[in-house]
Phi, psi and omega in degrees: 000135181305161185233163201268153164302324187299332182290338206270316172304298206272027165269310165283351135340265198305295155010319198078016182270137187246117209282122171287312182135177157173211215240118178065258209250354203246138207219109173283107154234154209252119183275145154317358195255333167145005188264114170261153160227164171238125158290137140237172167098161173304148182294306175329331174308158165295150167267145151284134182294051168231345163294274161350296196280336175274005189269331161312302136357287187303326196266349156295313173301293207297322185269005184294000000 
């Protein structure tokens, strides 16, 4: 089963990424190290897996 958009923003959380805000659905959040990423969708929704993968991704640079 797709994990919700809510798992993947409190992934990036913990992460250390701080949600900016953004337009409709869609949410930038910006890490201290300079690295941003954007969500779309309702927290509810299922992620799509290429979603999934960049957040995995994303929360791999930042912790090197």
């Amino acid at each position: 089963m797709p994990r919700k958009i809510r798992q993947l923003i409190a992934d990036l959380k913990k992460a250390g990424f701080v949600n900016r805000g953004g337009k409709g659905s869609h949410r930038n959040f910006v890490h201290p190290r300079g690295l941003t990423m954007t969500l779309s969708g309702k927290e509810g929704d299922n992620a799509l897996h290429y979603k999934e993968k960049n957040v995995k991704q994303a929360i791999k640079e930042v912790s090197k």
